[in-house]
N, C-alpha and C positions, 0 to 999 in steps of 0.2 A: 653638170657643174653646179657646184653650190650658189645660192645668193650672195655668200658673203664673198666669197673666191670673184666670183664674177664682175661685184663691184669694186676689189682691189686692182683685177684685171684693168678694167677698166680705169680707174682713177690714175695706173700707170702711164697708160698713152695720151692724159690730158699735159700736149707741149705745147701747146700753141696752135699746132699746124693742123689742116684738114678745117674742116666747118664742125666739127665738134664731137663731143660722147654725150649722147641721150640714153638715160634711164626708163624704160617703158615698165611700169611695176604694175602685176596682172593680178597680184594676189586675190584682190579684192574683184576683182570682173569674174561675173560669173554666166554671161553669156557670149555663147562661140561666138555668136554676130558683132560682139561689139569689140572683140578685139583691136581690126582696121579703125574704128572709131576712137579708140582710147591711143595708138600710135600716132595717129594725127591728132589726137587731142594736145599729149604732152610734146608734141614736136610744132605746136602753132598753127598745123596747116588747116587752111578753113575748109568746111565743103561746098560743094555746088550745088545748089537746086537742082534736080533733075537726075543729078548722077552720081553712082554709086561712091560711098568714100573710100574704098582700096583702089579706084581709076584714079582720081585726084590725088590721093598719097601716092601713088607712082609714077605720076609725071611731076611733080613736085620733089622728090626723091632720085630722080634721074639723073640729073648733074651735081649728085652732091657728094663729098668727101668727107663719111661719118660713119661713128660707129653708135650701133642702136643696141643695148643691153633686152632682151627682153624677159624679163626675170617672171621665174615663178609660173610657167608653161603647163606644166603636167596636168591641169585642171583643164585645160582647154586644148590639148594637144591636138586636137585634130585640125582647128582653126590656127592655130598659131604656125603649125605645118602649110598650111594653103597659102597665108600670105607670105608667109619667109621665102617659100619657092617663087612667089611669084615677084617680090623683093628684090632676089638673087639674081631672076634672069633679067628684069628690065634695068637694074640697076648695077652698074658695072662697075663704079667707084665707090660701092658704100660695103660695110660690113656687121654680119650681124654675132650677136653674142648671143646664144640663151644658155639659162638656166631650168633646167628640168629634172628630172625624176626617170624620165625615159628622153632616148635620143628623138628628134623631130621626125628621124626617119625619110631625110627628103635628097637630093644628089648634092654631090658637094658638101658634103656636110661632114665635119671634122670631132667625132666625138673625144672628149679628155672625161674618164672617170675619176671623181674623186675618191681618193680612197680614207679609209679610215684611218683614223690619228694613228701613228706608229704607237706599236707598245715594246714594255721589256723583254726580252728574248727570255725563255726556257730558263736561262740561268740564272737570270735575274732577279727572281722574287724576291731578292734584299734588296734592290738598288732602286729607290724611292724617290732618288736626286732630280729637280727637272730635265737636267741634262741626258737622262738616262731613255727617256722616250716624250713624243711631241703630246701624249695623253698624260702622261705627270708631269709635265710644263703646263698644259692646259689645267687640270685641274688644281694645282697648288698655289698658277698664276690667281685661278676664279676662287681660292678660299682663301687667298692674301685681301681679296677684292672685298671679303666678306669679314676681315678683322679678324680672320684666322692664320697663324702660320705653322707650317705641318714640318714638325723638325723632321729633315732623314736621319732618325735613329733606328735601331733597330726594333722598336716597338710598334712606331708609324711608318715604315717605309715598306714594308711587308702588305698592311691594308689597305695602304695608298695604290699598292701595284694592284692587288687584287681586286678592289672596288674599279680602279681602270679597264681589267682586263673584263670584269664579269660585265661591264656596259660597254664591253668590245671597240673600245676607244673611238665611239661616236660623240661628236663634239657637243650634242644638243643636251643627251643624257649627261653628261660629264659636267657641265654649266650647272645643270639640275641639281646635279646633287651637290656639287659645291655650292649649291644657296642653302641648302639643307644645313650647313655645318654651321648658319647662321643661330641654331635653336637645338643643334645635336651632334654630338660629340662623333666622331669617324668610325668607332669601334659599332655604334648602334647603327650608324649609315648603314656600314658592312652589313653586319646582321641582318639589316633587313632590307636587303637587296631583292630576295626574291619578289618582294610586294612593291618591284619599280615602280608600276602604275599607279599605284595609290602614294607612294611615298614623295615619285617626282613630281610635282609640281611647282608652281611658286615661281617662275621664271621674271621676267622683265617686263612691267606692265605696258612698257612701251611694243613690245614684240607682238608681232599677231596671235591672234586668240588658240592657235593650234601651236604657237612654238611656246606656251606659257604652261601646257603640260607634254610629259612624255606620251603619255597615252591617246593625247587630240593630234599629236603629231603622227604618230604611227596608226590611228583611226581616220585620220584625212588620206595617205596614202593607200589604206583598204579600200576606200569608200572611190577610189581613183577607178578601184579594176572593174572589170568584167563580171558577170556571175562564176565563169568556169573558172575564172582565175583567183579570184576567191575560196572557191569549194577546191585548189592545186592548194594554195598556197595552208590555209587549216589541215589539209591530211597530212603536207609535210611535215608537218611539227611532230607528226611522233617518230621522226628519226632521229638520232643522236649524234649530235655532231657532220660529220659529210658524208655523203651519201650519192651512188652513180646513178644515171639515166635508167639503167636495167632495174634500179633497185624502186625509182620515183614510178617507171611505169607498171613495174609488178607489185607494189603498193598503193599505189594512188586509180592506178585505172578503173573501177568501178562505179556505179550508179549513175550520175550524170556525165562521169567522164571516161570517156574510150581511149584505151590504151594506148592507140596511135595518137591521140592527142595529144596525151601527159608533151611531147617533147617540143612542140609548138609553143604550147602554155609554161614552160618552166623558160624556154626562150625568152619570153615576152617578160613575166617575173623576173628574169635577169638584168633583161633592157631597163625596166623598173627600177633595180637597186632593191629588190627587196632581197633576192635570192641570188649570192654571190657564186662564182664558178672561180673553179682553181686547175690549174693545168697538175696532171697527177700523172706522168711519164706521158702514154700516149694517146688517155683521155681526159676528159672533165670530171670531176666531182665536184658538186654544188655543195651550198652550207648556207643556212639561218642565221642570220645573228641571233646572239641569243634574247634579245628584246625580241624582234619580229619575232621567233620562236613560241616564246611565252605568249605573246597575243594573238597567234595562228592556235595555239592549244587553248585560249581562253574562247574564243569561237568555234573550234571544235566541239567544244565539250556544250555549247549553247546548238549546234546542231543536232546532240542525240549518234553522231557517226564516231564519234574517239573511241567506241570499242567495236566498230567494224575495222577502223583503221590499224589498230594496237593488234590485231589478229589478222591481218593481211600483212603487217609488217613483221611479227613471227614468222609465220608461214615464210615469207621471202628469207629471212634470214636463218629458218633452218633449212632451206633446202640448199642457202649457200653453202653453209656447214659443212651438210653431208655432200655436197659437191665435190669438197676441199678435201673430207676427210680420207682419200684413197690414194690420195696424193703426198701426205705429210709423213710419208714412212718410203718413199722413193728418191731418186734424183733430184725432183724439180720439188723437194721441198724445203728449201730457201723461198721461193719463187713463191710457193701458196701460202708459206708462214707469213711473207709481208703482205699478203692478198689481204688473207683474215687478221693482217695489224691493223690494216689502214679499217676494218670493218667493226673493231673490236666492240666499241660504244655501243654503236648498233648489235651484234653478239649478245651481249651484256643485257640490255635492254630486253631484246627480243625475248630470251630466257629468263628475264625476270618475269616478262608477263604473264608465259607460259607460268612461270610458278606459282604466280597471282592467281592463274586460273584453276579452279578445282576440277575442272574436269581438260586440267594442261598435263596431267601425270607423265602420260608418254610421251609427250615433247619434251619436257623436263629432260627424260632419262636418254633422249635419243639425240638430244644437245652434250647431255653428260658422255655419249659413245664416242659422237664424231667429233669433240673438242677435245679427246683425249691426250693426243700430243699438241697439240698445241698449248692444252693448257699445259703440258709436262715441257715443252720447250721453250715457253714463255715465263715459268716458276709463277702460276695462277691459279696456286694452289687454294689459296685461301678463297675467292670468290666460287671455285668449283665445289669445295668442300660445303660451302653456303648453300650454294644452289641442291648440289643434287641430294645431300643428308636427309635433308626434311621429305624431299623427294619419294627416296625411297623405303620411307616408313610408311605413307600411305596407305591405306587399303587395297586400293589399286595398280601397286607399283609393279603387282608377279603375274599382272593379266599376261604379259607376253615375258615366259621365262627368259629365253637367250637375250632379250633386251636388258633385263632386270639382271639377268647375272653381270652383263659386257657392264652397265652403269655402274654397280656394284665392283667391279676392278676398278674402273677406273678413281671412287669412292675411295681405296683403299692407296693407290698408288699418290693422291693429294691430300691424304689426310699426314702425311710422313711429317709436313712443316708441324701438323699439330701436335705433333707427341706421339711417343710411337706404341703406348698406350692405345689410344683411338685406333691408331695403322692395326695391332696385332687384334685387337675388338673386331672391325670391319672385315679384317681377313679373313678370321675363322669362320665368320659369316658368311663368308663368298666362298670359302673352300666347302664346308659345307654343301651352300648351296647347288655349288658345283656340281660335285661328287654325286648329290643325289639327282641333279637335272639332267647329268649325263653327255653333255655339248662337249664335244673334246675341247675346242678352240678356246671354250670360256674357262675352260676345268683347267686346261697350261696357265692363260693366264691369271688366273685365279693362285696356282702353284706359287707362279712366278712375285707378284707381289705379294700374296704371305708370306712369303721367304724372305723378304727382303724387310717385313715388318719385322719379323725374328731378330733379323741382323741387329736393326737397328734397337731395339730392345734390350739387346746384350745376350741374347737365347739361342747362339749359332748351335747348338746338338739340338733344338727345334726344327729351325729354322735349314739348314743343309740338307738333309733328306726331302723336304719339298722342293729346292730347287733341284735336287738330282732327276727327279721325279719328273718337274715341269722340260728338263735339257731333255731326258729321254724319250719321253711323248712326244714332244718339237719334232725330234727325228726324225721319227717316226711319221710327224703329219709332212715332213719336206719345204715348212715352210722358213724362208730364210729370216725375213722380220722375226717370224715366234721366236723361231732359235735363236737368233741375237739377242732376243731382249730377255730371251731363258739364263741363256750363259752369261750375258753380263750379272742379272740378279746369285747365280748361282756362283761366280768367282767373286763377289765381294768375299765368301768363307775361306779364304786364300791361307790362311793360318789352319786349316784343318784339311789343305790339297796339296797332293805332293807336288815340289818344284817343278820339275819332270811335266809334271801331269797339266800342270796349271798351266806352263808356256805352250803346251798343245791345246789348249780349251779355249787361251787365250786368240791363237793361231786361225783356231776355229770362229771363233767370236767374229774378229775382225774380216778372214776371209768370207761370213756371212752379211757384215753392212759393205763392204766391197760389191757381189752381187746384186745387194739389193739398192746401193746406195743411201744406205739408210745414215746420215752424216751423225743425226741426233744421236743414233747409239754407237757410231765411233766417238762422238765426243767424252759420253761417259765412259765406254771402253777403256780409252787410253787415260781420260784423267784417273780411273778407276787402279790402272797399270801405272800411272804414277805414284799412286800412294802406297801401292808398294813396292814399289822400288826406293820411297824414300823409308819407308818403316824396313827395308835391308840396308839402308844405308848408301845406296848404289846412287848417288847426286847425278852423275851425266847420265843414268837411266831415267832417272825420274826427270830430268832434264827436257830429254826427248820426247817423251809419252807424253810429258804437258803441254809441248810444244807443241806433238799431233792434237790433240784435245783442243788447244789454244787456235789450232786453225780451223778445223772441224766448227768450232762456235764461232765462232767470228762468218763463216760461210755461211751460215742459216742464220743468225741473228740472235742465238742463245742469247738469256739473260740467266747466268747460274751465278750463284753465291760463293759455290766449293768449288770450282776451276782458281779463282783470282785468289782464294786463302793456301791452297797446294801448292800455286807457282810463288805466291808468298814464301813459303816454308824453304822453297829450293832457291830462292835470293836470299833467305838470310843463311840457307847452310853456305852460299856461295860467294860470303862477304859483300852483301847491296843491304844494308839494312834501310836507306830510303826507298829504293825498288822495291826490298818487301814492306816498307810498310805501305808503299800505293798501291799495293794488291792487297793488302789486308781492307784498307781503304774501300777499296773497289767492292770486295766480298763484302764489306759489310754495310753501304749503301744498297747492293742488291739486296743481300740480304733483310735489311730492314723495308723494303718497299715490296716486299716478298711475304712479309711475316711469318719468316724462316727464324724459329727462336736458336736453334742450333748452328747455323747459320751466323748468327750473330755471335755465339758462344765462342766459337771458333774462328772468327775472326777476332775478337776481344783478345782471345789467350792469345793471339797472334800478338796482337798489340802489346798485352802485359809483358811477354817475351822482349819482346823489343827492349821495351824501358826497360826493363831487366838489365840486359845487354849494354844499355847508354850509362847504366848507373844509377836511373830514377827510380829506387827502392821504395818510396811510398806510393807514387803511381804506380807503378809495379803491381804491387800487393793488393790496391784499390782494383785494378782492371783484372786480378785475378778470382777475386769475387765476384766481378760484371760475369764474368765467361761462367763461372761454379752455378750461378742466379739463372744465367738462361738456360744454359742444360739442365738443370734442375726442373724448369716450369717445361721443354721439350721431354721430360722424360727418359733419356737417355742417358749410357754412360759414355765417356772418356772413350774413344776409340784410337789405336794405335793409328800411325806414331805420333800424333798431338798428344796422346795420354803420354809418352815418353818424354816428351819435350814440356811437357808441366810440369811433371814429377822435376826433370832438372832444373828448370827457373826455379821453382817454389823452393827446393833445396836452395837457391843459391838466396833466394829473396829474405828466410826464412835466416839464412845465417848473417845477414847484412843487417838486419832490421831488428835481431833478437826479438822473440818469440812472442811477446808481450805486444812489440808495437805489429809486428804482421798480421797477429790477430785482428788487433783494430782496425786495420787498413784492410785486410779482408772481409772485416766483418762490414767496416763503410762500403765495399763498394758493393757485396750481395743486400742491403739492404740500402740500395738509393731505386727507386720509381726506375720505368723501363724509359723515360725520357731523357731522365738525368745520368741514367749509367750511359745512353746512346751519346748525351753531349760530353761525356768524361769520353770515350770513346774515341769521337771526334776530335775533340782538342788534341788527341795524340798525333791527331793527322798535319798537325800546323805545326808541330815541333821538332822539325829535319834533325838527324845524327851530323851536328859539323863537319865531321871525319868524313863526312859522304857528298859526293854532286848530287843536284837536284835532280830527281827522274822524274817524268809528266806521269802525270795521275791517270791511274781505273788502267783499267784491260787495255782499252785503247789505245795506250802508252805501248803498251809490251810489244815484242816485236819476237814472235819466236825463233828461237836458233840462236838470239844474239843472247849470250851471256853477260849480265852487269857491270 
């Protein structure tokens, strides 16, 4: 319990009644011995010649009806422990409070953790109001205190949340920096956050000498521990975010610390309050704040061990990978995609190191194999593209071919958000290298995403013959994954497959993620099979298919952009123009947190369509521009039947508007910044069709089967 908690506790139960609430304040005592000494000090009782002073404190103490604060314990815990217990049994009418850092650890003992200040939830990073969380009441109460008032507008409510959230709404830091805003405006706080320690200081000259900086505060409770808890608490820091027992002891177990230790020591850190524990279904994950964090890696890095640690926590975190990755093409992968969510940071991390390292080549590429769906069922295109590009240019990278080819697909199948430019570059290079390396397995998949770079290129008499190629080799090898993910690449060319032929391939497709249970590639299967059923016109087909698709992602946790713009398309062919624009919505949130330029395109024309549709012929024409501007910078063109459904709007925009002003209004919105078209975008989303009831926003809304 806090000092300050403690003494509000306590000033509550001052009524009258009992013989009193005594404050024992230890701060300042820095020997165990004199703690019994400093209890009878402030409570009056004299000692006796002869005899020890916790015998006379506790026959003095024995008939009394009081409560004793003893604030500020953690420095002397071991003494403080001795007397309290022995406090507790001789003395049956009194009651003791403390304040500490770790619990006293003694019988009878009733721990309450404080927790940290509430902050804004996930969705709130606009909402800056005090009312909104107990850490932006704190802090805007302590920049009132300092002759600052922080309006909730939208310029400051935004840095107010996020200077709360990044000092993880501990009250000491939060104080701090609102003394800061005495001599610096909030926006440079922000800014330079990362330099807390040097920034926070300046507290309350009345405060003790460690609560006047952040750094003496969090270097008083280092200087509490143990050596071994010390040398736990520094290697943690190079995880990212939370992290489990399996992951503290196959990263932290080395040099002075033994693996079976790690979970004694991160115990003891917990009792502490340095290292918080979170219930995560049916175990624990711990976590840093990110203060403690930053000053566990600022003495790492003064020990010489932060790049033993940074390479034992790759290591752990690729073998979780390739753990997972066997897994995320069967049944239970729902089950391992939210494994490696809850791990991602750390993922992230891990592999950046390996990147860092020059002699990480084939960690690199062997994070790039076994994160393949996941980053493809997560839309993690763009950090994969990062990581493994530079990757595999190295000199190094074709030391082990089947490694270098598998990274290589996978290279190609996440560069598609980038332009499909890059996608048909990369492919040619993987077919290639296929071809001449000889692996069947790589040589399909390799088929399989070059074909699907074609597509999207615009270059299906390219592109069709490699996936025939990659369906028939599948067959041939028996494997069900291959061949689902062959025939789905190879029916996007649905406009060059006979009807007939297509519902058999289709047939095939699906009865192969059936066997394998591969949900990922029913999802795209059947959203696949929706779009053309809407480019024939067939609405209660395309209906259905998205609906299988819609449930398919929803099961594993997809985050896709073009599911929630397709079921778009089939609510406004089916009269919801609000339903579809909260799916255009939904598409194009993912889509932007995706950096799916196409993605965005395509959800945009969704939008222009719309206004179209209400009447709004200058939005209209603006948002028809946004959509031309980002396909443009993806590379790609107009794919049916969105290419059909523009051709009609622009027809109709073009005769509403006369020729002269749709130009301009086209020409405004392909030439506004990719922020500014995002918030022309947006605003569509706030401006409901009257004619229509309000439908709940994003995916999560939808409910398949139910029609509008």
């Amino acid at each position: 319990m806090s000092s300050r908690l403690g003494l509000q506790v306590a000033a509550g139960l001052l009524d009258g009644s009992g013989d009193g609430v005594w404050l024992v304040e230890l701060a300042a005592v820095t020997d165990q011995d004199a703690v019994a000494p400093a209890i009878a000090g402030t409570l009056g009782i004299a000692g006796q010649p002869g005899r020890p002073v916790a015998e006379a404190l506790l026959d003095a103490l024995a008939p009394q009806d009081i409560l004793i604060v003893l604030d500020n314990c953690e420095h002397l815990i071991d003494a403080c422990a001795k007397i309290a217990d022995a406090i507790v049994r001789h003395c049956p009418r009194l009651h003791l409070l403390a304040t500490s850092r770790e619990p006293l650890g003694i019988g009878g003992e009733t721990i309450y953790r404080v927790p940290s200040l509430s902050l804004p939830g996930p969705g709130d990073s606009d909402s800056g109001t005090p009312e909104s969380s107990d850490a932006v009441a704190l802090f805007t109460d302590r920049a009132r205190t300092q002759g600052v008032s922080l309006a909730a507008d939208e310029q400051t409510a935004p840095l107010v949340v996020s200077v709360c959230r990044r000092l993880d709404g501990m009250p000491l830091a939060i104080e701090l920096a609102a003394a800061r805003l005495r001599t610096m405006s909030l926006a440079s706080l922000h800014d330079r956050l990362d330099q807390r320690f040097r920034l926070l200081t300046g507290g309350s000259r009345t405060a003790l000498a460690r609560q006047q900086a952040l750094l003496a505060t969090v270097d008083w409770s280092y200087s509490l521990l143990g050596g071994a808890e010390q040398s736990l608490l520094r290697r943690l820091s190079v995880f990212a975010e939370s992290f489990d027992l399996d992951a503290a002891e196959a990263v932290c177990g080395f040099g002075d610390i033994e693996e079976f230790d790690v979970a004694g020591l991160l115990g003891s850190l917990a009792d502490k309050s340095l290292v918080g524990a979170e219930p995560a279904g049916a175990t624990l994950r711990y976590r840093l704040l990110e203060t403690i964090r930053q000053f566990a890696a600022g003495r790492l890095a003064e020990t010489g061990e932060d790049e033993a640690a940074a390479a034992a926590h790759c290591a752990h975190f690729l073998s979780v990978a390739e753990a997972a990755a066997p897994h995320l093409t069967g049944p239970d992968q729902g089950r391992w995609l939210a494994q490696l969510d809850a791990e991602q940071p750390n993922l992230r991390r891990a592999a950046g190191h390996a990147a860092g390292d020059p002699e990480g080549t084939a960690q690199v590429l062997r994070f790039g194999v076994a994160l393949r769906r996941y980053w493809l069922a997560r839309s993690r295109d763009e950090e994969a593209r990062g990581l493994l590009v530079p990757a595999l240019q190295r000199p190094d990278a074709q030391a082990d071919p089947r490694l270098f080819g598998a990274a290589l697909v996978t290279a190609v199948l996440t560069a598609r958000t980038a332009g499909s430019g890059t996608a048909r570059q990369l492919g040619e290079q993987a077919l290639e290298f296929a071809r001449r390396f000889g692996d069947e397995r790589v040589l399909i998949e390799s088929l399989a995403a070059t074909c699907d770079a074609y597509f999207l290129a615009g270059q299906p008499e390219t592109g069709r013959p490699l996936g025939q190629e990659a369906v028939e080799r599948a067959r041939q090898l028996g494997d069900d994954v291959l061949l689902g993910e062959s025939l789905m690449e190879y029916l996007l060319f649905s406009d060059l497959i006979d009807p007939a032929r297509y519902r058999q391939l289709f047939a095939e497709a699906i009865a192969c993620t059936r066997r394998s249970g591969d949900q990922l590639m029913s999802c795209h299967l059947y959203n696949d099979a929706g779009v053309q059923a809407l480019q024939d016109g067939d609405i209660p087909a395309a209906r259905a298919h998205l609906d299988a698709a819609a449930r398919a992602m929803q099961a594993i946790g997809e985050n896709s952009a073009h599911l929630p713009v397709n079921l778009g398309w089939v609510l406004r062919q089916e009269g919801g123009p609000d339903a579809a624009r909260s799916m255009f919505g939904a598409g194009l949130r993912a889509a932007r947190r995706n950096g799916d330029r196409s993605g965005i395109a395509y959800a945009s024309l969704g939008l222009a369509c719309l206004a179209a549709d209400r009447g709004d012929w200058h939005q209209a024409g603006q948002l028809h521009g946004v959509a031309q501007a980002f396909l443009d910078r993806a590379g790609e063109p107009w794919q049916d039947p969105e290419a059909r459904y523009r051709r009609e709007s622009l027809t109709d925009v073009r005769a509403r508007l006369g020729a002269d002003q749709f130009d301009r209004a086209h020409a405004e919105g392909m030439a506004l910044s990719r922020d500014e078209a995002l918030d022309l975008a947006r605003g569509q989303l706030t401006a409901p069709d009257p004619r229509q009831p309000a439908e709940p926003p994003g995916l999560a809304g939808y409910r398949p089967g139910n029609a509008s």
